[in-house]
N, CA, C and O atoms as a printed pandas DataFrame, in Angstrom:
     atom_number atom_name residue_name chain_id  residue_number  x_coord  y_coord  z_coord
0              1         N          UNK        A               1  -40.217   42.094   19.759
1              2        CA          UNK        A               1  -39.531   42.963   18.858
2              3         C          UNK        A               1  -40.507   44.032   18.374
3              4         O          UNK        A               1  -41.597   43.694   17.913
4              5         N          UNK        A               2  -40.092   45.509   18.481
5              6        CA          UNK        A               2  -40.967   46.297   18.063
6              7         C          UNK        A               2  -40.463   46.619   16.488
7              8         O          UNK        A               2  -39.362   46.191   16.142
8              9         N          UNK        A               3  -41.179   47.278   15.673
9             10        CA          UNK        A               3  -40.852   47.632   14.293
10            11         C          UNK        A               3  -41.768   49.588   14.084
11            12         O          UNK        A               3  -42.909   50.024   14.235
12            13         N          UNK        A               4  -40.583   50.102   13.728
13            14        CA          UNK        A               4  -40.854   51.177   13.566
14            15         C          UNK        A               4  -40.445   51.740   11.833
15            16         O          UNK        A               4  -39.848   51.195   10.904
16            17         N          UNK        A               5  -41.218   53.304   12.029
17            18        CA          UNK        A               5  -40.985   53.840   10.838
18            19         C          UNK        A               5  -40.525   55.223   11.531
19            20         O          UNK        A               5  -40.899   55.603   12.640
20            21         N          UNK        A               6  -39.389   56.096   10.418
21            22        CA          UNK        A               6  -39.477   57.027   10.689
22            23         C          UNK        A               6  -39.767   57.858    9.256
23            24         O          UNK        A               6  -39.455   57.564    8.102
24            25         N          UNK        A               7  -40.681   59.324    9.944
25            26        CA          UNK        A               7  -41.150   60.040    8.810
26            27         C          UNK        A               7  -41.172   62.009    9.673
27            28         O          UNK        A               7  -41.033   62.380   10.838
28            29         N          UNK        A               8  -41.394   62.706    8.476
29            30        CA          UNK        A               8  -41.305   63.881    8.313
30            31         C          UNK        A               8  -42.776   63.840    8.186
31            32         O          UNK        A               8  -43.249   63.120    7.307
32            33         N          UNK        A               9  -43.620   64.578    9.014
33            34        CA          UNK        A               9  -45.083   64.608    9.253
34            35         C          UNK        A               9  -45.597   66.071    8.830
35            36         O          UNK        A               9  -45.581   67.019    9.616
36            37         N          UNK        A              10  -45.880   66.123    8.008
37            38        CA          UNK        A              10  -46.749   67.896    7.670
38            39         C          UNK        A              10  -48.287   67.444    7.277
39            40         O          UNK        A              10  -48.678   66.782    6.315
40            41         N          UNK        A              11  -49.174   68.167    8.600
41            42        CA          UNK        A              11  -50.934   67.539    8.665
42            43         C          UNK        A              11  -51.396   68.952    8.519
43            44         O          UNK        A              11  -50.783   69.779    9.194
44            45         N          UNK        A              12  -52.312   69.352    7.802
45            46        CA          UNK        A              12  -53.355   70.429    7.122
46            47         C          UNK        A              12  -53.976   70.199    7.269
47            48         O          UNK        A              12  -53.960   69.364    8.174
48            49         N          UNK        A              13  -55.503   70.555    6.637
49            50        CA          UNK        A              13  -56.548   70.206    6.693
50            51         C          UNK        A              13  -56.916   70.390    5.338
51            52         O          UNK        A              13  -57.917   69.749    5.018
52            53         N          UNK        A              14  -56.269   71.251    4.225
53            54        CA          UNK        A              14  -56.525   70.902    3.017
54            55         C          UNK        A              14  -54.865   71.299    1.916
55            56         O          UNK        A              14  -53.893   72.046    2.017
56            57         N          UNK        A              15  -55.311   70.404    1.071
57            58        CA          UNK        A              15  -54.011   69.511    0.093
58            59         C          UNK        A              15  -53.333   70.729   -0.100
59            60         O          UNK        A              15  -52.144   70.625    0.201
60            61         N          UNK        A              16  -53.746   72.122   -0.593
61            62        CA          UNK        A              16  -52.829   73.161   -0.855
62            63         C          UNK        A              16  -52.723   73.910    0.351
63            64         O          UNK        A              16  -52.552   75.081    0.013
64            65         N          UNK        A              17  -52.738   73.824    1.427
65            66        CA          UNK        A              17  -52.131   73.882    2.827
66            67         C          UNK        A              17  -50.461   73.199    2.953
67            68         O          UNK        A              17  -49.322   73.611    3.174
68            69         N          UNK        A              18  -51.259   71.722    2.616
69            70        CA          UNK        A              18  -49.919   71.175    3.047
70            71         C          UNK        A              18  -49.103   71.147    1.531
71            72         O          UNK        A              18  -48.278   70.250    1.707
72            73         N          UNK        A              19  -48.980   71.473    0.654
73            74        CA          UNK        A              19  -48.069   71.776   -0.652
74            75         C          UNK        A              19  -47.311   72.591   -0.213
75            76         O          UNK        A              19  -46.084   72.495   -0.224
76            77         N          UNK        A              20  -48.080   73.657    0.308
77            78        CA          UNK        A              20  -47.502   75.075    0.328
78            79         C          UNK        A              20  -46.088   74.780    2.031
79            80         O          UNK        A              20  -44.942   75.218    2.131
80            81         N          UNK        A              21  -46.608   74.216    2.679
81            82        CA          UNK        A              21  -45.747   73.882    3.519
82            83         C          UNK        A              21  -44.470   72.975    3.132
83            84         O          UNK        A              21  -43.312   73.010    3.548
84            85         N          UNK        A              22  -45.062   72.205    2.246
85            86        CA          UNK        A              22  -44.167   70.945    1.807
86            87         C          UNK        A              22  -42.778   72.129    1.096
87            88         O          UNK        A              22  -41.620   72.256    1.495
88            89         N          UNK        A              23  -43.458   72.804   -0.004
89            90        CA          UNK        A              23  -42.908   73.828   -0.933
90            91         C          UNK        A              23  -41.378   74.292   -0.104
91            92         O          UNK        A              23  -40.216   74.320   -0.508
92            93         N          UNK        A              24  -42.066   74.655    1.350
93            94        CA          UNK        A              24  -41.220   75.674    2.358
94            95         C          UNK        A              24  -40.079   74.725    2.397
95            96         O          UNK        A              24  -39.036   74.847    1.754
96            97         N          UNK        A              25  -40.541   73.270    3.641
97            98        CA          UNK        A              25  -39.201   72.908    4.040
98            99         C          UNK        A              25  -38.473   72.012    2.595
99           100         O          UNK        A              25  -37.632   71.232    3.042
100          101         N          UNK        A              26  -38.544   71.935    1.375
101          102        CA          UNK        A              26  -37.777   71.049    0.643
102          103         C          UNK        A              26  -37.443   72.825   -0.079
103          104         O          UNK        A              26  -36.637   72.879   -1.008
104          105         N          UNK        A              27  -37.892   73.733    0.259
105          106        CA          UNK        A              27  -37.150   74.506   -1.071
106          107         C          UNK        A              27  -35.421   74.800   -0.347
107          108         O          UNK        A              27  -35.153   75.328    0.732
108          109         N          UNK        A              28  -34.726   74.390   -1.111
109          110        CA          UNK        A              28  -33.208   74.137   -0.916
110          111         C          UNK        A              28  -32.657   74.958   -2.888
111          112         O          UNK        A              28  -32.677   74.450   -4.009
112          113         N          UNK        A              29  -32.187   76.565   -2.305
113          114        CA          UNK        A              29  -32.730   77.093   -3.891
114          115         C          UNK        A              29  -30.825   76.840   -3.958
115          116         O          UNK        A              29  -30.108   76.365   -3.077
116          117         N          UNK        A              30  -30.509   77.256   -5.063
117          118        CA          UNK        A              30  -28.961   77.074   -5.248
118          119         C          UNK        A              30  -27.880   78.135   -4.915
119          120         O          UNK        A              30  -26.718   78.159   -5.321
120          121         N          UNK        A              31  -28.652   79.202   -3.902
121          122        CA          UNK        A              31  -27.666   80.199   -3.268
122          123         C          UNK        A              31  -27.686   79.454   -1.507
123          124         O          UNK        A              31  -27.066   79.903   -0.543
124          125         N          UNK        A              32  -28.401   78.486   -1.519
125          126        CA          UNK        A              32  -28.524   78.578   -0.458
126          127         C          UNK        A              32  -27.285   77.510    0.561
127          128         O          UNK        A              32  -26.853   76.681   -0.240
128          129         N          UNK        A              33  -26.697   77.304    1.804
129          130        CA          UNK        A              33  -25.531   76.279    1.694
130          131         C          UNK        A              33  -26.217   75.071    1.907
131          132         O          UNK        A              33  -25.515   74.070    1.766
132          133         N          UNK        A              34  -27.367   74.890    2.201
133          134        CA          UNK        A              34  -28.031   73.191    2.054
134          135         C          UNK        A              34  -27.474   73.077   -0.162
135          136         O          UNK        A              34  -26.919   72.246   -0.880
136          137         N          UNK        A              35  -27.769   73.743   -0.248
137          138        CA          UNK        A              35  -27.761   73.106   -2.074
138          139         C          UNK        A              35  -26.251   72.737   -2.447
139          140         O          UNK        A              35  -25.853   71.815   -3.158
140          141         N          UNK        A              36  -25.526   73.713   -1.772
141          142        CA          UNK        A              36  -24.169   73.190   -1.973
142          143         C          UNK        A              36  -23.435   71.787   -0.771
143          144         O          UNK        A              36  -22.441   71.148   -1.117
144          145         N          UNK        A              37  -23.856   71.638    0.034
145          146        CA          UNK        A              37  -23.369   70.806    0.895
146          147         C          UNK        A              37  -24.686   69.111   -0.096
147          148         O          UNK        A              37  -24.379   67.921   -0.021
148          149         N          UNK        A              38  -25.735   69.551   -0.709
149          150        CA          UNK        A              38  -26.220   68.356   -1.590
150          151         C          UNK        A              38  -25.721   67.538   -2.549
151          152         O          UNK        A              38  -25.748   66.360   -2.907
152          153         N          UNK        A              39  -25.125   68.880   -2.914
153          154        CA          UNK        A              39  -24.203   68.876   -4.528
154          155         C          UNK        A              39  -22.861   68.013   -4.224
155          156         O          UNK        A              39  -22.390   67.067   -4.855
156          157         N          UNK        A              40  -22.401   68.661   -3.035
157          158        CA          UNK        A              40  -20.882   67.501   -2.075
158          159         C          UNK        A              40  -21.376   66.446   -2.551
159          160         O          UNK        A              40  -21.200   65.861   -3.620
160          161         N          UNK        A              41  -22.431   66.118   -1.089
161          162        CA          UNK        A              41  -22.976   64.573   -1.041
162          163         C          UNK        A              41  -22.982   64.085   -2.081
163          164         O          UNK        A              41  -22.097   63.289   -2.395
164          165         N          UNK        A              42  -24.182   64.488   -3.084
165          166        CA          UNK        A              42  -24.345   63.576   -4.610
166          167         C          UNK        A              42  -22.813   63.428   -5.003
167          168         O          UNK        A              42  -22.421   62.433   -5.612
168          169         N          UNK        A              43  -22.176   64.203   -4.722
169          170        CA          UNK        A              43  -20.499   63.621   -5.735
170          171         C          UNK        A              43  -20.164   62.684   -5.302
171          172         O          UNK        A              43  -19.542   61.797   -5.886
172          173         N          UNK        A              44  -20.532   62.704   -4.139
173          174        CA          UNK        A              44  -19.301   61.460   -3.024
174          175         C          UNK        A              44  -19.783   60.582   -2.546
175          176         O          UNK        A              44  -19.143   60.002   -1.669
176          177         N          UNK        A              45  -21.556   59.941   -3.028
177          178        CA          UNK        A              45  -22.059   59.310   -2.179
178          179         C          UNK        A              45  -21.762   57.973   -3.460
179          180         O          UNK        A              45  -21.318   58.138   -4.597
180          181         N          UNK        A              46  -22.185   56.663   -2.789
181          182        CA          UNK        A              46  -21.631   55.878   -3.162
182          183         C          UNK        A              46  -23.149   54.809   -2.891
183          184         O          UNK        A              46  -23.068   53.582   -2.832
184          185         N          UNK        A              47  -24.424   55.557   -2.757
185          186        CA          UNK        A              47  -25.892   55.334   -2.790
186          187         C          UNK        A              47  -25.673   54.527   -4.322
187          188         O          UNK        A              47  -24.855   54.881   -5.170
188          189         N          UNK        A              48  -26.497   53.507   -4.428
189          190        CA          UNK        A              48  -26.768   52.711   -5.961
190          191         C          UNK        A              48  -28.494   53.792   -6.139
191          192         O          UNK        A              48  -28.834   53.936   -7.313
192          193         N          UNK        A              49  -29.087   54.207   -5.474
193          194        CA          UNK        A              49  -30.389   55.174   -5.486
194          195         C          UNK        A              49  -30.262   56.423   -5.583
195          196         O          UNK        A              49  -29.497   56.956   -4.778
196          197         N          UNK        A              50  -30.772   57.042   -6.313
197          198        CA          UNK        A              50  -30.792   58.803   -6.634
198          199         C          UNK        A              50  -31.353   59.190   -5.388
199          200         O          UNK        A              50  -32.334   58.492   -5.132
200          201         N          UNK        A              51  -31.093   60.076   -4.477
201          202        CA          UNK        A              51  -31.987   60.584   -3.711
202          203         C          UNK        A              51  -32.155   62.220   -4.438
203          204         O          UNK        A              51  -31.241   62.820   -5.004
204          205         N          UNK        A              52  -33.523   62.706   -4.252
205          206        CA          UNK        A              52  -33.807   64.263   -4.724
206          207         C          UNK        A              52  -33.374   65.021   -3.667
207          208         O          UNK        A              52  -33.103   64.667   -2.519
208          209         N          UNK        A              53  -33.340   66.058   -4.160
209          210        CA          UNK        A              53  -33.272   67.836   -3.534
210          211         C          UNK        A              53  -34.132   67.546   -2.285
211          212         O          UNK        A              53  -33.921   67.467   -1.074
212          213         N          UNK        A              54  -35.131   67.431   -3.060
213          214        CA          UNK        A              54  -36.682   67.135   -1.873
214          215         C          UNK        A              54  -36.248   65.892   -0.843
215          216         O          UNK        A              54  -36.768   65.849    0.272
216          217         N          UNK        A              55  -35.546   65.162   -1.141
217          218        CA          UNK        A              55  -35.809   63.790    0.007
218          219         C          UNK        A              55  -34.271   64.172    0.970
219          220         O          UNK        A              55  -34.120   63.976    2.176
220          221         N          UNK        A              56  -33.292   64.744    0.029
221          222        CA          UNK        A              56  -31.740   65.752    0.765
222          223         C          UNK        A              56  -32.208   66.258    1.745
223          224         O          UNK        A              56  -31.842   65.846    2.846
224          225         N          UNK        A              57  -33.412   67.581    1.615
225          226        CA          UNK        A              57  -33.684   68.445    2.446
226          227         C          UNK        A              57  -34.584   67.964    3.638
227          228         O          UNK        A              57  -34.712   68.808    4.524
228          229         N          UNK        A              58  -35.242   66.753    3.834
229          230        CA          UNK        A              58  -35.547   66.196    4.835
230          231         C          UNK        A              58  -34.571   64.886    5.386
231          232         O          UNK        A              58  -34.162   63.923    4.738
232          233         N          UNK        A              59  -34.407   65.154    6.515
233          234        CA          UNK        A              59  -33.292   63.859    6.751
234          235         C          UNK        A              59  -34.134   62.792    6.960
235          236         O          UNK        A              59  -35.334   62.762    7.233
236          237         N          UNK        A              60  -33.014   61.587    6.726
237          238        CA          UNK        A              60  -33.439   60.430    6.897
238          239         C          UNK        A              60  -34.431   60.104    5.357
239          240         O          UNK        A              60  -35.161   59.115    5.308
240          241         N          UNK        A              61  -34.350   60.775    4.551
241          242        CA          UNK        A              61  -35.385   60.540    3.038
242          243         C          UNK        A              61  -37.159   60.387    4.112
243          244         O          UNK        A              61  -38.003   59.688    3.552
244          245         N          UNK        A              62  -37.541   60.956    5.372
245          246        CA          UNK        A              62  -38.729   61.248    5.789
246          247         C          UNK        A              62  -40.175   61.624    4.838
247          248         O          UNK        A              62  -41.342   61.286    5.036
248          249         N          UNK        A              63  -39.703   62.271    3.988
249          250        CA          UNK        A              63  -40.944   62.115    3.151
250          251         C          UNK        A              63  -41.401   61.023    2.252
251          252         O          UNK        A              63  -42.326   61.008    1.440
252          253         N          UNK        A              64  -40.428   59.997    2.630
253          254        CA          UNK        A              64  -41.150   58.772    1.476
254          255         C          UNK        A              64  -42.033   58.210    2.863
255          256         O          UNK        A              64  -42.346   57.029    2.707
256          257         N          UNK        A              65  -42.402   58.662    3.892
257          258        CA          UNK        A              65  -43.096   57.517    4.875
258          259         C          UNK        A              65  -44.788   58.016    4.692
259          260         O          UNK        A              65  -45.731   57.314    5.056
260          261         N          UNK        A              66  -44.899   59.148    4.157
261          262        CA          UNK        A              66  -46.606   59.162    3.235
262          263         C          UNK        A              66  -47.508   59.758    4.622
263          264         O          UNK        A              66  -48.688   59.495    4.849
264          265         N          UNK        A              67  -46.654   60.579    5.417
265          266        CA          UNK        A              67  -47.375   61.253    6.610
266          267         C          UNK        A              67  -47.461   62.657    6.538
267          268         O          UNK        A              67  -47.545   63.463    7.465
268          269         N          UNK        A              68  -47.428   62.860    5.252
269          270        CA          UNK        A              68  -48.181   64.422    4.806
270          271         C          UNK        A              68  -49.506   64.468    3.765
271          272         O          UNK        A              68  -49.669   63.905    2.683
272          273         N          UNK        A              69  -50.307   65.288    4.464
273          274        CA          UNK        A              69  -51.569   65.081    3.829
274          275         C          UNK        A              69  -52.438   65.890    4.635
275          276         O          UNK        A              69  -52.063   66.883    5.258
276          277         N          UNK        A              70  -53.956   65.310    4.599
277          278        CA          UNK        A              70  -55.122   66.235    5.556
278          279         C          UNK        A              70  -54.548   64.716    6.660
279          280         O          UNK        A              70  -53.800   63.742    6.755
280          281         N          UNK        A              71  -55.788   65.672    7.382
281          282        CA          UNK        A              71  -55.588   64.453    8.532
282          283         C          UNK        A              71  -55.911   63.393    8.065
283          284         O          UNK        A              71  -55.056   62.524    8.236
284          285         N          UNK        A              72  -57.414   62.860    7.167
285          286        CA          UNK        A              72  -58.186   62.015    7.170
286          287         C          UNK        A              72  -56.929   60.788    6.061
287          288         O          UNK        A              72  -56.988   59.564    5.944
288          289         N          UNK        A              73  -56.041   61.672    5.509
289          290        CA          UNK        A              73  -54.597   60.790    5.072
290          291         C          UNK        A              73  -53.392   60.525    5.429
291          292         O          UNK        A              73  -52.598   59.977    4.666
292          293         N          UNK        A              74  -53.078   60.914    6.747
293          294        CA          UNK        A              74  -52.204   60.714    7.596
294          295         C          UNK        A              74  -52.837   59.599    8.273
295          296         O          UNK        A              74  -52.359   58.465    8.285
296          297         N          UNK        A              75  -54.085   59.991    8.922
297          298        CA          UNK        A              75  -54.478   59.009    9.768
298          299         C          UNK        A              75  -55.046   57.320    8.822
299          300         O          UNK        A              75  -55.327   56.268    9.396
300          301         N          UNK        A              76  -55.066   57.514    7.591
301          302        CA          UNK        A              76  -55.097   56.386    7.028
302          303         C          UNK        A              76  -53.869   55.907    6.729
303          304         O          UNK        A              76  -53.791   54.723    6.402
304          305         N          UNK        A              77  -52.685   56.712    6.779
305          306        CA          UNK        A              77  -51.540   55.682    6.353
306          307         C          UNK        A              77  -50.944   55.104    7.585
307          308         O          UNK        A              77  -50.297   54.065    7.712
308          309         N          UNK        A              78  -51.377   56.191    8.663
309          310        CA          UNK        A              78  -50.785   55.332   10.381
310          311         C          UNK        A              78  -51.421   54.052   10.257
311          312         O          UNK        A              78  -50.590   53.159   10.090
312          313         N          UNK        A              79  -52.923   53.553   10.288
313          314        CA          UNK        A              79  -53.976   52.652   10.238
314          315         C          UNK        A              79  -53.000   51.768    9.191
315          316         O          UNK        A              79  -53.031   50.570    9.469
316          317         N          UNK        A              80  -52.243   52.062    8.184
317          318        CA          UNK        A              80  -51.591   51.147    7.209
318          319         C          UNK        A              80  -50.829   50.714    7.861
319          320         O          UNK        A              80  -51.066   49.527    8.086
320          321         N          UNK        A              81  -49.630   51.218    8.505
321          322        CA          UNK        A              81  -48.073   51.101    8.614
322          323         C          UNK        A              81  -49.022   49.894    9.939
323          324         O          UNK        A              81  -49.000   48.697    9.654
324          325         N          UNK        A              82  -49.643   50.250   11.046
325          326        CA          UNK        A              82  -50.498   49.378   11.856
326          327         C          UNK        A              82  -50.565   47.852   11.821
327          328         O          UNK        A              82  -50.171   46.911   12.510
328          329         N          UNK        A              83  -51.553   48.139   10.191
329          330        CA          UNK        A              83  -51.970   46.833    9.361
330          331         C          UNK        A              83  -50.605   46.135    9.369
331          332         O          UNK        A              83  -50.263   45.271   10.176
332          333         N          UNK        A              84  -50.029   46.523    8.577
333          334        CA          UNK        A              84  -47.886   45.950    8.697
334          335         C          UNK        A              84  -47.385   45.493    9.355
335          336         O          UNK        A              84  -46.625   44.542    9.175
336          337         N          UNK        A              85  -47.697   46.122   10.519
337          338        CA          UNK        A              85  -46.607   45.152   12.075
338          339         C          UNK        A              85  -45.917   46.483   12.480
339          340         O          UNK        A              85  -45.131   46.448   13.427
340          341         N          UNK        A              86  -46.149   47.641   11.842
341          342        CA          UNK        A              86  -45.448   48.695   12.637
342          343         C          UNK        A              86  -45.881   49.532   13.903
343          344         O          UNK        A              86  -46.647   50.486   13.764
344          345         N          UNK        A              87  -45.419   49.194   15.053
345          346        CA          UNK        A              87  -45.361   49.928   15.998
346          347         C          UNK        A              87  -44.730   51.011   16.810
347          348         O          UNK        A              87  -44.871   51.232   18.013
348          349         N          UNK        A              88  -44.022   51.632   15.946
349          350        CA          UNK        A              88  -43.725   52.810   16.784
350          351         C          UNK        A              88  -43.141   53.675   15.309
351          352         O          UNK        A              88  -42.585   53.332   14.266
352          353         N          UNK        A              89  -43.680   55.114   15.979
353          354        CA          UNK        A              89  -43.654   55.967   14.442
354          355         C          UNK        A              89  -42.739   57.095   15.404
355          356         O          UNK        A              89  -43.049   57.347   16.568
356          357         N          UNK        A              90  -41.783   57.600   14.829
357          358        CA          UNK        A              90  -40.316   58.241   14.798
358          359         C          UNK        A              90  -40.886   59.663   14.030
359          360         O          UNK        A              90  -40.031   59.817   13.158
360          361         N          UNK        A              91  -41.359   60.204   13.958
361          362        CA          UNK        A              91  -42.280   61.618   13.649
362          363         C          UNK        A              91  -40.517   63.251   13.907
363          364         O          UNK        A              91  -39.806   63.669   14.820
364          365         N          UNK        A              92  -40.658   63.428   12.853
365          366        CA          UNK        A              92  -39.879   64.318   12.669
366          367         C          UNK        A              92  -41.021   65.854   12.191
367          368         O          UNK        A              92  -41.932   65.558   11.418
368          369         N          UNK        A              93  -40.978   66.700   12.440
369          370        CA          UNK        A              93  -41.881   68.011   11.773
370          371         C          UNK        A              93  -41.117   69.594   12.570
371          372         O          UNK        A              93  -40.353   69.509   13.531
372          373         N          UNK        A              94  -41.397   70.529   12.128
373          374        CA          UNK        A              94  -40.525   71.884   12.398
374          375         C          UNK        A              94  -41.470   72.582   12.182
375          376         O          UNK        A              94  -42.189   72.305   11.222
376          377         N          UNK        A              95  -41.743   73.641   12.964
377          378        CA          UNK        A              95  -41.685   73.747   14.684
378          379         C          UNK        A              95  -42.233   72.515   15.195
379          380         O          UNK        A              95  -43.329   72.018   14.938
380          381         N          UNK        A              96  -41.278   72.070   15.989
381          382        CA          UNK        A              96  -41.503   71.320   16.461
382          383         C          UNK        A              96  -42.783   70.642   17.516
383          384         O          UNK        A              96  -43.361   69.560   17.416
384          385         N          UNK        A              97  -42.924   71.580   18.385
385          386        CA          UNK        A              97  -43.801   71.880   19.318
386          387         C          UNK        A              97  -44.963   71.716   18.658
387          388         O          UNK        A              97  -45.605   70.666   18.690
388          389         N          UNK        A              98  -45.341   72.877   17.938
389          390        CA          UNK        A              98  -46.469   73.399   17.150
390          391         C          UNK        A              98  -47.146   72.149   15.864
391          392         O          UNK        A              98  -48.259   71.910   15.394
392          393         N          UNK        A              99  -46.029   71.709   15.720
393          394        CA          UNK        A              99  -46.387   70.334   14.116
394          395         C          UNK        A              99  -47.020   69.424   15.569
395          396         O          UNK        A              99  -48.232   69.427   15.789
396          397         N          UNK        A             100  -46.156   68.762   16.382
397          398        CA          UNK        A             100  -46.485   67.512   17.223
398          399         C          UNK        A             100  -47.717   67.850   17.724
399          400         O          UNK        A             100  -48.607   67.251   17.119
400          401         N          UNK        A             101  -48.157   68.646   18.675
401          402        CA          UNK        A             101  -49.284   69.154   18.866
402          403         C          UNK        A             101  -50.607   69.255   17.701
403          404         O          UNK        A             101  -51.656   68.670   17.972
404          405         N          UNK        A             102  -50.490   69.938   16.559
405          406        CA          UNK        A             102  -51.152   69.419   15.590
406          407         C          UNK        A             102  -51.419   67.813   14.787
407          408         O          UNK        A             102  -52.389   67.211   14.327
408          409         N          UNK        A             103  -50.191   67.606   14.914
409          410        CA          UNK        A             103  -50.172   65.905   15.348
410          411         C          UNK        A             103  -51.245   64.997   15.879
411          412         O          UNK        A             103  -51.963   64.133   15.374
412          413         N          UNK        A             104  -51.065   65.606   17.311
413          414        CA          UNK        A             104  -51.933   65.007   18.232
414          415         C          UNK        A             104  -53.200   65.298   18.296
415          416         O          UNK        A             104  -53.962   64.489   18.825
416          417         N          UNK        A             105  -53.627   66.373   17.831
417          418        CA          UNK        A             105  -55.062   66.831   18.012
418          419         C          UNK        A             105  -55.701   66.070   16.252
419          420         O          UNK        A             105  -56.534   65.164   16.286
420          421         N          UNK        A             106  -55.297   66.472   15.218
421          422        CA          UNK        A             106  -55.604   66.376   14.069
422          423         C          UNK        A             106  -55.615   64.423   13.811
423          424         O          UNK        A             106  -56.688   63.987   13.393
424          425         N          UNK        A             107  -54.647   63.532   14.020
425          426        CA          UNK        A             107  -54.197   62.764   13.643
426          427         C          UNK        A             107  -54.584   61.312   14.860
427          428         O          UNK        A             107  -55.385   60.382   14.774
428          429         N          UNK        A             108  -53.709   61.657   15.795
429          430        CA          UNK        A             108  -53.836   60.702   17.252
430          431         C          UNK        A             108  -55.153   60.794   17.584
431          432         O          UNK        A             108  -55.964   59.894   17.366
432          433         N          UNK        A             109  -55.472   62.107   18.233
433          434        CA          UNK        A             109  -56.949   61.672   18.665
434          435         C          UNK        A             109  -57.665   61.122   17.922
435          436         O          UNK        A             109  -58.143   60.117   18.448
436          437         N          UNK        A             110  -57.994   61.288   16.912
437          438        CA          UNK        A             110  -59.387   60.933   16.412
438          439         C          UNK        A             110  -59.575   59.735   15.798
439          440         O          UNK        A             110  -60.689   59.388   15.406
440          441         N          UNK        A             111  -57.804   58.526   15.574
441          442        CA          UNK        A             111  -58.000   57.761   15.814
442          443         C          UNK        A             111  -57.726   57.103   16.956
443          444         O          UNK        A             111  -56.956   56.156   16.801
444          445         N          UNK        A             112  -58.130   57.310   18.121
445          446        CA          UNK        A             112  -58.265   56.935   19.646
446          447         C          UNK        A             112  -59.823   56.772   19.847
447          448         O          UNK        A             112  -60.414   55.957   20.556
448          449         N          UNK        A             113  -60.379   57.865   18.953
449          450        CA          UNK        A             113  -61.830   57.741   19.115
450          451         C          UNK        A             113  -62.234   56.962   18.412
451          452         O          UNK        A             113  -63.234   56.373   18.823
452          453         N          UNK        A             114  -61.531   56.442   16.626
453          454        CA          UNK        A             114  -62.057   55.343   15.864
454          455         C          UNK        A             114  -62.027   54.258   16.858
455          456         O          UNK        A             114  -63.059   53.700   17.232
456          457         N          UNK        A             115  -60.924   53.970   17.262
457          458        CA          UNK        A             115  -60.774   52.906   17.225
458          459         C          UNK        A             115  -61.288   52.578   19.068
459          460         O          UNK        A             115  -60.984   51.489   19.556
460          461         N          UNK        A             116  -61.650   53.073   19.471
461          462        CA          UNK        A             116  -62.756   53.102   20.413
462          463         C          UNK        A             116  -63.908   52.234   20.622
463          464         O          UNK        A             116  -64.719   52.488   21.513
């Protein structure tokens, strides 16, 4: 049996890098139709949990999985979810191409080389 996580991945190299990115994809302002199609949901959802603006605007609530940061904190919470029993990570990020690739260079490699 494998056990996975899925998460919304934004990797920088420093903390107001990735704010300022974070800032981008959760800003959902109230002209916009993500804020009104939120506003639906919250009426009609039947969740016992509040979800935010911020966790709306990423699907799947992806930002509670703690894979935004510098690298050296991404790559410590992969090393966590690891520790756990989790094996396979479900990585959501926009542009797509461009995040995964930073992904891989920033995050994957270098623990390929730790753990070497």
């Amino acid at each position: 049996m494998q056990y996975g996580v899925a998460g919304y991945t934004v990797v920088r190299n420093d903390q107001a890098d990735v704010d300022r990115e974070l800032t981008r994809i959760t800003n959902v302002s109230p002209d916009s139709p993500g804020y009104h199609n939120y506003q639906d949901w919250i009426a009609n959802t039947q969740l016992e949990q509040r979800v935010s603006l911020e966790d709306y605007s990423v699907s799947n609530r992806g930002l509670r999985a703690g894979l935004c940061g510098t690298p050296w904190q991404v790559q410590d919470q992969v090393v966590a979810f690891e520790k756990a029993g989790i094996d396979l990570l479900l990585l959501q990020c926009s542009p797509q191409i461009e995040e995964m690739e930073r992904f891989a260079e920033l995050v994957i490699q270098p623990l390929r080389t730790r753990a070497g």
